[in-house]
C-alpha positions, 0 to 999 in steps of 0.5 A: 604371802598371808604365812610370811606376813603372819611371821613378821608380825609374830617376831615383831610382836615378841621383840616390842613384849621383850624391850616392855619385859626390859623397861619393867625390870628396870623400873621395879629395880629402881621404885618400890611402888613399881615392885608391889604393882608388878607383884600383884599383876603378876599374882593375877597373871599366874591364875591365868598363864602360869608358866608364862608369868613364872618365867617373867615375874618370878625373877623379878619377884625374887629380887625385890626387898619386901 
C-alpha cells in the first residue's frame, strides 16, 4: 500500500515539475526579464545538480538573444 501510494505521488509530482518546466519555457521565450532570471537560477542550480539543470535550462540558455 505504502509503495503504490509512494508511486502516485512520484508521477504526480513529476507531471506538476513537467507543466512548470512548460510554463518557464514559454515565458522566457517571450520576456527578456524572464530570460536573465532563469539564467542565473540556472547557474545556481548547476552548482548544485549539474546534470539536471543542464538537461532544463541549457536549451532554454541557448535560445535566448543575449
Amino acid at each position: 500500500m505504502r509503495c503504490r501510494h509512494y508511486s502516485l505521488a512520484a508521477s504526480h509530482n513529476t507531471a506538476r515539475k513537467e507543466d512548470l518546466d512548460a510554463i518557464l519555457t514559454t515565458l522566457s521565450s517571450r520576456f527578456l526579464n524572464v530570460r536573465r532570471a532563469l539564467t542565473r537560477l540556472s547557474v545556481d542550480y548547476l552548482v548544485f545538480n549539474r546534470s539536471k539543470a543542464v538537461q532544463i535550462y541549457l536549451p532554454i540558455m541557448n535560445d535566448m538573444e543575449v
